[in-house]
N, C-alpha and C positions, 0 to 999 in steps of 0.2 A: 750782320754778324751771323755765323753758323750756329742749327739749332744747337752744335754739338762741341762749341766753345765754351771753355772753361774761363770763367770773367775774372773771380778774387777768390780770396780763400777767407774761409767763415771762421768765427771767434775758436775755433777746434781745432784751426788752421790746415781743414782740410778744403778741398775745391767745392763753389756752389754753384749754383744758375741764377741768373734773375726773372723773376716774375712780377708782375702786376694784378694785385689781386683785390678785386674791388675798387679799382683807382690807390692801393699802396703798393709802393715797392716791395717786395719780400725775397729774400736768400734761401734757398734751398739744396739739399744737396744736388748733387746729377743723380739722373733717375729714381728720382720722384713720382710716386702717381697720384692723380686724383685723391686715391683713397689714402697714402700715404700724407698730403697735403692737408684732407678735412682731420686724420686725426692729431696732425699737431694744433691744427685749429678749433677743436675740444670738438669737434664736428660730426666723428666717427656713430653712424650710427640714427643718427636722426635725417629729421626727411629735408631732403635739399635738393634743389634745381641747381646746377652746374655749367657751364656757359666755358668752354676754349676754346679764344681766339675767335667767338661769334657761330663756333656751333654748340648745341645744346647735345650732351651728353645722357645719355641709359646708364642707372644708377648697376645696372650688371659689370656696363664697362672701365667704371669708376679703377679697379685696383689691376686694369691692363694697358689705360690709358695713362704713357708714358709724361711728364712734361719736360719742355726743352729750353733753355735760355729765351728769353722776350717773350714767353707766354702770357699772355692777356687771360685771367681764369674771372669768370661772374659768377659768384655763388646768392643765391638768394634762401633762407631758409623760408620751409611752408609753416604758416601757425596757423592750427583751426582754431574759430570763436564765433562768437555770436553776440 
């Protein structure tokens, strides 16, 4: 399926994408990015590793990196401790 196919229409009944984020499914709208993604995901802001599609992303490119229907995204958050 094309990045650029519009799959169903989300509970606003406007068009989404599908994603797989962390092994869930997730609805987004089209054009999305990164950084649009971590802040519905309360994410915005704190330190995170990023992962689309199996390349690991620079937290600068976070809010130009677009995502597109079937995107595979890996977020892992960092926690210091001791």
């Amino acid at each position: 399926m094309s990045r650029d196919a519009v799959q169903s229409s989300g509970t606003a009944g406007g068009p989404v994408i599908h994603l797989v984020v962390n092994g869930d499914g997730r609805e987004v709208p089209p054009e999305t990015t990164v950084a649009g993604l971590l802040v519905e995901l309360g994410l915005e802001g704190r330190p995170v590793l990023v992962e689309r599609n199996g390349d690991a992303l620079f937290p600068r490119d976070f809010a130009v990196t677009a995502l597109g229907d079937g995107d595979r995204v890996e977020i892992v958050r960092m926690v210091a401790g001791g």
